[in-house]
ZAGU-480761 format. One record per residue (C-alpha): residue number from 1; residue in one letter; z, x, y. Coordinates in steps of 0.2 Angstrom, whole numbers, plus 2048, in hexadecimal, padded with zeros to 3 digits. Each point is the difference from the previous one (the first is absolute). Layout:
N
    k  r    Z    X    Y
  NUM  A    Z    X    Y
...
end
This chain:
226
    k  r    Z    X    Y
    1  X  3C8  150  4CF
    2  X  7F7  7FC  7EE
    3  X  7FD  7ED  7FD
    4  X  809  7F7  7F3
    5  X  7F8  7FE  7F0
    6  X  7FE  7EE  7FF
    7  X  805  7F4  80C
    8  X  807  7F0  7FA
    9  X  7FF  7EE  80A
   10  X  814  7F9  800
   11  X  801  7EB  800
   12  X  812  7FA  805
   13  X  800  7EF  7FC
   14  X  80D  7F4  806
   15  X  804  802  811
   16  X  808  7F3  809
   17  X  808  807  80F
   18  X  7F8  80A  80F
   19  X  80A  80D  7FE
   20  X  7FB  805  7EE
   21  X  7EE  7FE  806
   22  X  804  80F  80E
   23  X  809  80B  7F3
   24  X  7F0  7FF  7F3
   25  X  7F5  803  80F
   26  X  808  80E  807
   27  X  803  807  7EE
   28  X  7EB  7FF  7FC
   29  X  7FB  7F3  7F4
   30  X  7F0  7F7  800
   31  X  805  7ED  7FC
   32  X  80B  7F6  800
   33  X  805  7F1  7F6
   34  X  803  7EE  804
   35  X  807  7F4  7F4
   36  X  7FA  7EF  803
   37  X  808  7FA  7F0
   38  X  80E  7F0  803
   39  X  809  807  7F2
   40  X  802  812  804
   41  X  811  808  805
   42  X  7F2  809  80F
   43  X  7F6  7EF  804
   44  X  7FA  7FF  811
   45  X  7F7  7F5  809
   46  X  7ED  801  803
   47  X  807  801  813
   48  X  80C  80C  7FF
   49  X  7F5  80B  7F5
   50  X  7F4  7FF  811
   51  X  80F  805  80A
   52  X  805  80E  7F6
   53  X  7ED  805  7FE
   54  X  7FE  7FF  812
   55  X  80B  811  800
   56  X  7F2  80B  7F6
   57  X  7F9  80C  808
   58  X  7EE  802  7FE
   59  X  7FA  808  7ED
   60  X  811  7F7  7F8
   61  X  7F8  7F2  7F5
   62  X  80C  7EE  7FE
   63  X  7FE  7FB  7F0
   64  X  804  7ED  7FC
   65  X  806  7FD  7EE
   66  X  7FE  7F0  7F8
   67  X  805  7F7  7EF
   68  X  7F6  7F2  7FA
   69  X  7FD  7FA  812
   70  X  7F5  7F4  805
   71  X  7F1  803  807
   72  X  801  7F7  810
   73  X  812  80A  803
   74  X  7F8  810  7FF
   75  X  7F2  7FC  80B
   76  X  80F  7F9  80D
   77  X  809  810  7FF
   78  X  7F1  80E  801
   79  X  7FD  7F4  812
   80  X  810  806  806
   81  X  7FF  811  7FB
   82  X  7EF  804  803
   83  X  7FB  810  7F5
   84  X  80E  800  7F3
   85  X  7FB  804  7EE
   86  X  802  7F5  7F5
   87  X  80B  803  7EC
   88  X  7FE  7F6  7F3
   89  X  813  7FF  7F7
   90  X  7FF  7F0  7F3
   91  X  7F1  7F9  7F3
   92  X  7F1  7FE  80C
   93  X  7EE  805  7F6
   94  X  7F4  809  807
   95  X  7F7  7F2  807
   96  X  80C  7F9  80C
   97  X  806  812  807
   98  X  7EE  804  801
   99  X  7FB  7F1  809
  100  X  80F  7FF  80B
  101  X  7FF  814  807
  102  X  7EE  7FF  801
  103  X  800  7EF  80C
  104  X  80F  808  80A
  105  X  7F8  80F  800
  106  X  80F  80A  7FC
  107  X  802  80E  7F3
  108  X  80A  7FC  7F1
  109  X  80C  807  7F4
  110  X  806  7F7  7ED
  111  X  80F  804  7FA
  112  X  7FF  805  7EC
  113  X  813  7FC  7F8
  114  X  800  80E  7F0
  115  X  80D  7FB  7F4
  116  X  811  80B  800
  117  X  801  7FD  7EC
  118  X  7F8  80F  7F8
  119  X  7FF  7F5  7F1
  120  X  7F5  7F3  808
  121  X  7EC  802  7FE
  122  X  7FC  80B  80E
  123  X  7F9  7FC  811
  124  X  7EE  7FF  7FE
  125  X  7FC  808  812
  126  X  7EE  807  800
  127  X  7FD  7EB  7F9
  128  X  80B  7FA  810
  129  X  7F6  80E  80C
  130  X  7EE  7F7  7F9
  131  X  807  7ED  801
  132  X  805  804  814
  133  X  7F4  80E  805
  134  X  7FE  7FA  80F
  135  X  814  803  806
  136  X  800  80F  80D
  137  X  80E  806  7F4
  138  X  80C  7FB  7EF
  139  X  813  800  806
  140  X  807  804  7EF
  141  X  812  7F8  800
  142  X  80C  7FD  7F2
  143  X  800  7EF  7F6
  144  X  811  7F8  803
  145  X  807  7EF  800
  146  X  7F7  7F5  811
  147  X  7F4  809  80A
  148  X  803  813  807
  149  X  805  812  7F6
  150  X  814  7FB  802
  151  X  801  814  802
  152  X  7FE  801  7EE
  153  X  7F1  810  7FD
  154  X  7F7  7FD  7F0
  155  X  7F9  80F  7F5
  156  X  7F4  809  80A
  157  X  7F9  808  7EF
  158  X  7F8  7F1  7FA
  159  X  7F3  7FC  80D
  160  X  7EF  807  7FA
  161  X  7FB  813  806
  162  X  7F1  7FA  80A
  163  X  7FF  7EF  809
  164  X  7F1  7FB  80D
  165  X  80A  7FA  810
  166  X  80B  805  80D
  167  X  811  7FF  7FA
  168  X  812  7FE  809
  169  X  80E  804  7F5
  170  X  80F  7F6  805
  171  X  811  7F8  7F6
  172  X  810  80A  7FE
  173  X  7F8  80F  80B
  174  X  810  809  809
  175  X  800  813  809
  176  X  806  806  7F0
  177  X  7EF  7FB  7F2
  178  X  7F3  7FC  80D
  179  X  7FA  812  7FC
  180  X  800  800  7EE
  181  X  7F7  7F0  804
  182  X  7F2  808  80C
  183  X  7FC  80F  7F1
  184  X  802  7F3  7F2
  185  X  7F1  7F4  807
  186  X  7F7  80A  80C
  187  X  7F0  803  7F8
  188  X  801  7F1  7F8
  189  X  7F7  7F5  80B
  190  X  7F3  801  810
  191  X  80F  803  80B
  192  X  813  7FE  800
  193  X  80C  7F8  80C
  194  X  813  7FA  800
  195  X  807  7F1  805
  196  X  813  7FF  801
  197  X  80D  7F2  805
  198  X  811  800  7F7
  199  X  804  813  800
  200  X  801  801  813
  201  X  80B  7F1  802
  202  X  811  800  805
  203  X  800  7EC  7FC
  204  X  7F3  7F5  7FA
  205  X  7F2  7FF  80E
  206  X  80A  80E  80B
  207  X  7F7  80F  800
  208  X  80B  811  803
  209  X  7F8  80B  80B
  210  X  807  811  7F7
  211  X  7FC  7F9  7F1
  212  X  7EC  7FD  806
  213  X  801  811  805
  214  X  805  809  7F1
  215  X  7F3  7F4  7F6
  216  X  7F0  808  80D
  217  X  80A  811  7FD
  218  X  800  7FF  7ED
  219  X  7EA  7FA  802
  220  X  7FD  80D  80B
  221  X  809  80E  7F6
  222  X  7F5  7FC  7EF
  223  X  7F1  800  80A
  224  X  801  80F  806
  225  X  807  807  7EE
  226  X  7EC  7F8  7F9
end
């Protein structure tokens, strides 16, 4: 059997509910997101995200997403879920993610919120990919109203054709584009990964297992397309 021509790391974020953590499991992703956010639809506590995290079979990262936390919480919440990585969502500066993942000793990603307005200037990314070079990777979400890509995807045609980090393409991805979204950005950056929420929910923060499976489907069937 040939090997696929690519293969892309899948982030579901959101998970709230043991059962959804199973079905993402069994289905193949890499990581899986916990919103530690009060304000989120998909908020969970930093215990129950160590509950649900408790469930990961070994080489099936927990990431821990935060907005504008501080950093005493954070600290607190990596203690109960001991190797979770840690995503940057709201207005931290380089500085405080730097010094926060490098204390904790966990890997970090920063979240990059790309205007959905073609009118407005576009996102300068290869500036953003300097100013937090030392993020394992750049989520690249859409820029919405409060903090998160709403499941809105902005116009993947305006990033810049080569950027020096490891990118994660995320906001409005669904079965149906996230292969136009794998060709469109590909080569565009160090190495591409996707990170979906929304589009395999049957209700905000209730993660369909069918619909979790069509979404690896539809990775798997461009990466092996090239």
């Amino acid at each position: 059997m040939s090997l696929p021509a690519h293969f892309t790391p899948i982030k579901i974020c959101g998970l709230t509910r043991e059962q959804d953590v199973d079905a993402a499991v069994q289905a193949g992703v890499q990581a899986l997101g916990f919103v530690l956010y009060e304000r989120s639809p998909r908020h969970v506590s930093a215990a129950r995200a160590a509950e649900l995290a408790r469930r990961l079979p070994a080489f099936i990262n927990p990431v821990l997403l935060f907005v504008n936390a501080a950093e005493a919480r954070i600290e607190a919440a990596c203690a109960e879920v001991p190797g979770a990585w840690l995503q940057f969502h709201g207005d931290e500066n380089p500085a405080f993610c730097q010094r926060v993942s490098q204390r904790l000793g966990r890997r970090w990603l920063r979240a990059a919120r790309i205007p959905l307005d073609d009118a407005a200037p576009a996102f300068d990314l290869v500036k953003y990919a300097a100013d937090y070079q030392h993020a394992h990777a750049l989520l690249l979400d859409a820029h919405v109203e409060g903090y998160g890509g709403g499941g809105k995807a902005f116009n993947w045609s305006r990033l810049p054709t080569s950027v020096n980090a490891h990118l994660v393409l995320s906001g409005g991805l669904t079965p149906a584009n996230v292969g136009d979204g794998l060709r469109a950005l590909r080569s565009r950056g160090r190495s591409l990964g996707v990170d979906v929420s929304s589009a395999v929910e049957s209700a905000k923060g209730i993660k369909d297992a069918a619909l979790i499976h069509d979404f690896v489907s539809a990775v798997r069937a461009a990466d092996r397309q090239g």
